[in-house]
C-alpha positions in Angstrom: 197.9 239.9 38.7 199.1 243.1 39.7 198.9 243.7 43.4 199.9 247.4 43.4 197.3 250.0 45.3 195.4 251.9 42.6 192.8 253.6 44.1 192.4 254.9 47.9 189.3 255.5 49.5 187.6 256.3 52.7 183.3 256.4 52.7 181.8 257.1 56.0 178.0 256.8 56.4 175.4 258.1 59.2 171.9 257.8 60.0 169.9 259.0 62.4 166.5 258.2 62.7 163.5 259.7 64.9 159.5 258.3 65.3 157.4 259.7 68.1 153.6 258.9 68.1 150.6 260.0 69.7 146.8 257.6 70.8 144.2 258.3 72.1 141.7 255.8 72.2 137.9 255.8 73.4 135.8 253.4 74.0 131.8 252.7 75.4 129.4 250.4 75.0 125.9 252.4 73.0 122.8 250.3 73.4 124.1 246.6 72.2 126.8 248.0 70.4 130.4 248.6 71.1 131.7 251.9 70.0 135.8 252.4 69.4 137.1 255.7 68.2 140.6 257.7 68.4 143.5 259.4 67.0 146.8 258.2 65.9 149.7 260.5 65.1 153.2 259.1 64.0 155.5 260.6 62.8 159.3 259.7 61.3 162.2 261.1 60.3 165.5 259.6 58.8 168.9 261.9 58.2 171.3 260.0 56.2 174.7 261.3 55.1 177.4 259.3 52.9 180.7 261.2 52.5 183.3 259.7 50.5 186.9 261.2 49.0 189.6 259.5 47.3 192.9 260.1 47.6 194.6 261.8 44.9 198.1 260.7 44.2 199.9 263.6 42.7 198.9 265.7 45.6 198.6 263.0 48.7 195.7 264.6 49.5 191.9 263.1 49.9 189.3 264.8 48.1 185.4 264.8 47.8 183.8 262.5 45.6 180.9 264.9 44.0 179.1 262.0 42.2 179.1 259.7 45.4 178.4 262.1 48.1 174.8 261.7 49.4 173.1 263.9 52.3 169.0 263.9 52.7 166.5 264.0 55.3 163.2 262.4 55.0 159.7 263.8 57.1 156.7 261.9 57.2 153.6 263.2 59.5 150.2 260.9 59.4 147.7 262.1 61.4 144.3 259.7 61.5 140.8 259.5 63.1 138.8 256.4 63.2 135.7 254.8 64.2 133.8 251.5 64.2 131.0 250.3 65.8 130.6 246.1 66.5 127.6 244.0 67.7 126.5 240.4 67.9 123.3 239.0 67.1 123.1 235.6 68.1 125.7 234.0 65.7 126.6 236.5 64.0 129.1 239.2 64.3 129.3 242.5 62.6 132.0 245.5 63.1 132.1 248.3 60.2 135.0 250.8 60.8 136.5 253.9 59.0 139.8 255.2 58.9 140.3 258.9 57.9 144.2 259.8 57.4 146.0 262.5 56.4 149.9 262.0 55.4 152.3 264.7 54.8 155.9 263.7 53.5 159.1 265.8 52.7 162.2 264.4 50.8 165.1 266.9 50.8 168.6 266.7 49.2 171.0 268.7 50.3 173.4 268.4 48.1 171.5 270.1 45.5 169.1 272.1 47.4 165.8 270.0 45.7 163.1 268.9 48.0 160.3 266.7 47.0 156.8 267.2 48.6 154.1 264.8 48.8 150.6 265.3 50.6 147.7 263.0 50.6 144.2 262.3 52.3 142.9 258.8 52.3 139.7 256.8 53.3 139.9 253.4 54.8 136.5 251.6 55.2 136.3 248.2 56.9 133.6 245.4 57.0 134.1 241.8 59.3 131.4 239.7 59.4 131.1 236.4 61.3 128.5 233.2 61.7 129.0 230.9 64.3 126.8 228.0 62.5 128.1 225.3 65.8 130.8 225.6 68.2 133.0 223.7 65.9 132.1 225.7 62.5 132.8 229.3 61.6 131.9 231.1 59.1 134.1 234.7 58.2 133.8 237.3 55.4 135.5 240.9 55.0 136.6 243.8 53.1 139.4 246.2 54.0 141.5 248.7 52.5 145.0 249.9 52.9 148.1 251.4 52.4 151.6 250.8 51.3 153.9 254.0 51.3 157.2 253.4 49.4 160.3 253.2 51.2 162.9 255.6 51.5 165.6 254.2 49.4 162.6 253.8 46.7 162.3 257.9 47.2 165.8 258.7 47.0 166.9 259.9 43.3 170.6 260.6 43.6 172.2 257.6 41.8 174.1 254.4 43.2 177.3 253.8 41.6 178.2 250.8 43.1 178.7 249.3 39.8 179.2 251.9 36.9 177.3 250.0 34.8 174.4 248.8 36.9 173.0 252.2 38.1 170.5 252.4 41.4 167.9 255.6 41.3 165.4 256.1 43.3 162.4 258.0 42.2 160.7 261.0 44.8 157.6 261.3 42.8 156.6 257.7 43.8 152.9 257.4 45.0 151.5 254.6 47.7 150.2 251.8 46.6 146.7 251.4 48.1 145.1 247.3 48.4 141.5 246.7 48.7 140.8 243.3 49.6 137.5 241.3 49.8 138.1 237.6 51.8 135.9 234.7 53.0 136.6 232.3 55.6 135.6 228.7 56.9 137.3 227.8 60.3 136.5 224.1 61.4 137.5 223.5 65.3 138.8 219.9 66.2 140.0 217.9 69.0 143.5 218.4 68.0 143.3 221.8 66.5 141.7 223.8 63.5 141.6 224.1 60.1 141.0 227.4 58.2 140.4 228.0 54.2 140.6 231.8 53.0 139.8 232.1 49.5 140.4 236.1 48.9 141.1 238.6 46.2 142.6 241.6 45.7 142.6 244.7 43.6 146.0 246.6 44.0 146.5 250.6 42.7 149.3 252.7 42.0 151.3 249.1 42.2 154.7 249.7 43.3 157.3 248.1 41.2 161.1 247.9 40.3 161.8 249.0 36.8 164.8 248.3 34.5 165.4 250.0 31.6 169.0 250.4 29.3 170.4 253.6 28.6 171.6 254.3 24.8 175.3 253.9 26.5 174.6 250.5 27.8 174.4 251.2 31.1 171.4 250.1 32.7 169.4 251.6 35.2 166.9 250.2 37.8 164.6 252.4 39.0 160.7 251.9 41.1 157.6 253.3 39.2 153.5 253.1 39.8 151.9 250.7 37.3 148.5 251.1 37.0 147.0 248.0 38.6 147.9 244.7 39.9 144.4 241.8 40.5 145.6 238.9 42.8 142.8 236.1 43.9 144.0 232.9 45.7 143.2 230.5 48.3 145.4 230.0 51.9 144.9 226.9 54.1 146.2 227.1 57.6 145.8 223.9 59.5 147.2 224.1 63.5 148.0 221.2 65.7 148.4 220.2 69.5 149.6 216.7 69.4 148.1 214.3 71.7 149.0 211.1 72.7 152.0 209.5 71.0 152.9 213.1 69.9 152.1 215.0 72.8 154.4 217.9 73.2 154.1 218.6 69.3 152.3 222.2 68.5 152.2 224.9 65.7 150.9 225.7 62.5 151.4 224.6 58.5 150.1 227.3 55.9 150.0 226.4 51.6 149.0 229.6 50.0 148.3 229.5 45.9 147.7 232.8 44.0 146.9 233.8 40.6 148.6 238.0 39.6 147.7 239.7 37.2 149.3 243.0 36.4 149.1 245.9 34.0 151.9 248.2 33.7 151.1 249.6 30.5 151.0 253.0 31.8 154.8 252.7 32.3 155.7 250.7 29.2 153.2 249.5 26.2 154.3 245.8 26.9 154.2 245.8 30.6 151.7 243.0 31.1 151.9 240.0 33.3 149.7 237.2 34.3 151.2 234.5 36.8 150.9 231.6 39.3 152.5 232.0 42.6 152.9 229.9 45.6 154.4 229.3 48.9 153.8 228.4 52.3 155.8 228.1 55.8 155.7 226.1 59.0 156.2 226.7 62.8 156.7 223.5 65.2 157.3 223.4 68.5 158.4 219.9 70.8 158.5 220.1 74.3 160.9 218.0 75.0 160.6 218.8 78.6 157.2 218.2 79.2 157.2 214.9 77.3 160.1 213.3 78.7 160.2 214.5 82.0 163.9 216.5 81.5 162.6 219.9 82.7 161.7 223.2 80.3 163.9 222.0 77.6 161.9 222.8 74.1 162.9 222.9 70.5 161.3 225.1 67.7 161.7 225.3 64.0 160.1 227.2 61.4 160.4 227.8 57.7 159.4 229.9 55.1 159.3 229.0 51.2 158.1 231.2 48.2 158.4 229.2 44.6 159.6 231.1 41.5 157.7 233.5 39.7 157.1 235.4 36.6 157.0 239.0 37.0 157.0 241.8 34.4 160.7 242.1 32.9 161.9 238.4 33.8 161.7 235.6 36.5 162.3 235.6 40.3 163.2 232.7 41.7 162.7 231.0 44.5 163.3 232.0 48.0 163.7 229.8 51.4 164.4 230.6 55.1 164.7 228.5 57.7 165.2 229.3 61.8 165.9 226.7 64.9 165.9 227.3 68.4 166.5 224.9 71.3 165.9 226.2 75.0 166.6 225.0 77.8 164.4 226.7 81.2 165.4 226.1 85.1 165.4 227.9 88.3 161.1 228.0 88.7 161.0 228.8 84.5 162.8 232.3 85.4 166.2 231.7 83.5 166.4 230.3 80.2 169.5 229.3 77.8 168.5 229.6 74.5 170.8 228.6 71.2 169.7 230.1 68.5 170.3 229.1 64.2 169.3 231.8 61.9 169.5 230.4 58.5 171.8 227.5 59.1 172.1 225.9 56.0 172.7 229.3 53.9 169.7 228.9 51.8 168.4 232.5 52.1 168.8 234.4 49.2 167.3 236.0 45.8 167.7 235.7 42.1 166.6 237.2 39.2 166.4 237.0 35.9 166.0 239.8 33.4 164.7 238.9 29.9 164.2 241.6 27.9 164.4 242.2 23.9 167.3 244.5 24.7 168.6 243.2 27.9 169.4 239.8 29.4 170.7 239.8 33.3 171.1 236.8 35.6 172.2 237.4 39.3 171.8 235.6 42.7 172.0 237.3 46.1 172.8 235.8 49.2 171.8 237.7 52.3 173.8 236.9 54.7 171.6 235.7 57.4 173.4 232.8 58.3 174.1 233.3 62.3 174.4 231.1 66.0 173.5 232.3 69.0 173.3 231.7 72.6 171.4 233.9 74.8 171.1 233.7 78.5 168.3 235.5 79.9 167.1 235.7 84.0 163.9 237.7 84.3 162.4 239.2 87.4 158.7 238.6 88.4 157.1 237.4 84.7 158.3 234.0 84.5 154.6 232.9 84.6 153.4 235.7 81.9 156.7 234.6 79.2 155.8 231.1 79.8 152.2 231.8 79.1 153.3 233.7 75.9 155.7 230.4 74.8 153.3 227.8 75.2 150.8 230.0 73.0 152.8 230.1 70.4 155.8 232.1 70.8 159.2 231.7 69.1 161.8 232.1 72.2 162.9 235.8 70.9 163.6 234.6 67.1 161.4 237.8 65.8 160.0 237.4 62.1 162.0 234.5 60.0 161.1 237.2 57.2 162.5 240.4 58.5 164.8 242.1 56.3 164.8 240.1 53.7 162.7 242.2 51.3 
């Protein structure tokens, strides 16, 4: 293998990013009702600038890389109004609510001068019902509706060539996706916790959706589009737990969700049809070790989070698994904690795909990285009592979301 230099080159990136928000809130009990109104305003902004140049050998001089150099700024203003109005009789619980929102977003590339406007007004109703039929059954129904807005890499059309022959574009005429959802609810309250069943479904529009196509070249080019409509209806069973007795100390939650998708994409591509099962679930335990053996504030939590392969519209997705652990130990009066922290300790997060087209055939597996250890000592000044409040209910010692970044 020849271990000479044949290329040089030097790629710098920047970001800098910007949100600001604005809520007002207002709130007064009219008659027997409870009346909530206000304003939100967000807004964010993202400036992101790749420069890369490659040195050029007869000359010994860098210079620009025209096709890889990227510079764009991103604007997106919401501005929204809402209302709803809540009341009980008896057993049961109504609150109807409306969102009104206007969004205005602005995609600019520099490079080229384009800029890509988008500005839209939507309407979010809301219904929540509830029946109390005893103090240990509960009855729940709702409808909602609302929004997805893509994300900025999905927006950005100046092409990735990471790989010449596996091209990236991103595509600034891409529309939200908007999800209304209808779901019922049974919640059974027991000595050692409660069991909840959810069957829902939901109608999705303007589905956003990654897109591969080949090129008459051969190279091949992913891209995100609108299908039309995506129809999802499943059940979710959530079951938590505070162990008593011989497992006293034990507490947290088990979910199993099952879920029937059914997409249509023909607006996109004639055979852009898809009809699957899904399924997954996750867990979240927590032993105080502490508290059963008499050692102090020393706990241990795990959780994991599983998602079974798929069919989509183009191919397969596989399977995808993430696990987290977390011992802590607490001392001086539960105002200092040690806490060692495992983020994916057994490498298992990750993401395949497989493409399986008449005219293309792709198999590839990502791992993300995630695998990390660490240990975090933290003193905090007059809230020991509120952060051990927030622990016992439920917390995960700092962890964040086991799913964060992995989309």
């Amino acid at each position: 293998m020849d271990a000479t230099l044949r290329e040089k080159q030097l790629a710098t990136t920047q970001r800098d990013r910007q949100d600001g928000s604005v809520q007002v809130d207002y709130v007064r009990p009219i008659g027997q009702f409870r009346l909530e109104a206000g304003y939100d305003g967000d807004y964010e902004g993202l400036n992101s600038d790749l420069f890369s140049q490659t040195l050029d050998i007869p000359s010994g001089e860098f210079e620009p890389d025209i096709n890889l150099n990227n510079t764009f700024d991103y604007d997106e203003y919401v501005h929204a109004v809402y209302g709803q109005l809540a009341r009980e009789w008896g057993p049961l619980g109504v609150q109807l609510g409306a969102r009104l929102e206007r969004a205005s977003t602005t995609f600019t590339l520099l490079n080229t001068n384009e800029s890509f406007d988008n500005n839209y007004v939507s309407l979010f109703p809301s219904a929540f019902f509830t029946f109390k039929l005893n103090e240990a059954n509960t009855l729940k129904a709702s409808y909602s509706r609302r929004i997805n807005r893509p994300r900025t890499w999905f927006l950005n059309p100046f092409p990735s060539f990471d790989d010449p022959l596996n091209i990236r574009i991103g595509n600034p005429y891409l529309q939200p996706e908007y999800v209304d959802a209808l779901e019922a609810g049974y919640v059974r309250f027991m000595s050692w916790g409660s069991l909840t069943l959810t069957p829902y479904y939901r109608r999705t529009t303007d589905v956003i959706r990654r897109y591969q196509e080949i090129r008459e070249d051969g190279v091949t080019v992913r891209t995100v589009e609108n299908f039309d409509t995506s129809d999802s209806f499943g059940l979710e069973m959530i079951g938590s737990f505070q162990g008593k007795g011989a497992f006293d100390g034990f507490r947290g939650y088990v979910s199993l969700e099952g879920y029937q998708v059914n997409t249509n994409g023909t607006n996109v591509d004639a055979d852009f049809e898809n009809n699957a099962f899904g399924w997954g679930g996750r867990a979240n335990i927590t032993y105080q070790f502490g508290d059963r053996f008499g050692w102090g504030g020393l706990d241990f939590q795990g959780n994991i989070f599983y998602r079974a392969p798929m069919d989509t519209e183009q191919g397969r997705r596989g399977s995808m698994t993430f696990i987290n652990m977390a011992v802590r130990q607490q001392f001086l009066n539960d105002q200092a904690s040690l806490t060692l922290r495992a983020r994916d300790p057994f490498n298992l997060a990750g993401f395949s795909y497989e493409l399986d087209q008449p005219t293309l055939y792709q198999d590839f597996e990502r791992s993300w990285g995630a695998r990390t250890v660490s240990l975090t000592l933290q003193y905090t000044f007059g809230k020991a009592d509120r952060e051990r409040q927030r622990n016992q209910n439920g917390g995960d010692f700092g962890g964040g979301d086991m799913e964060g970044g992995m989309e």
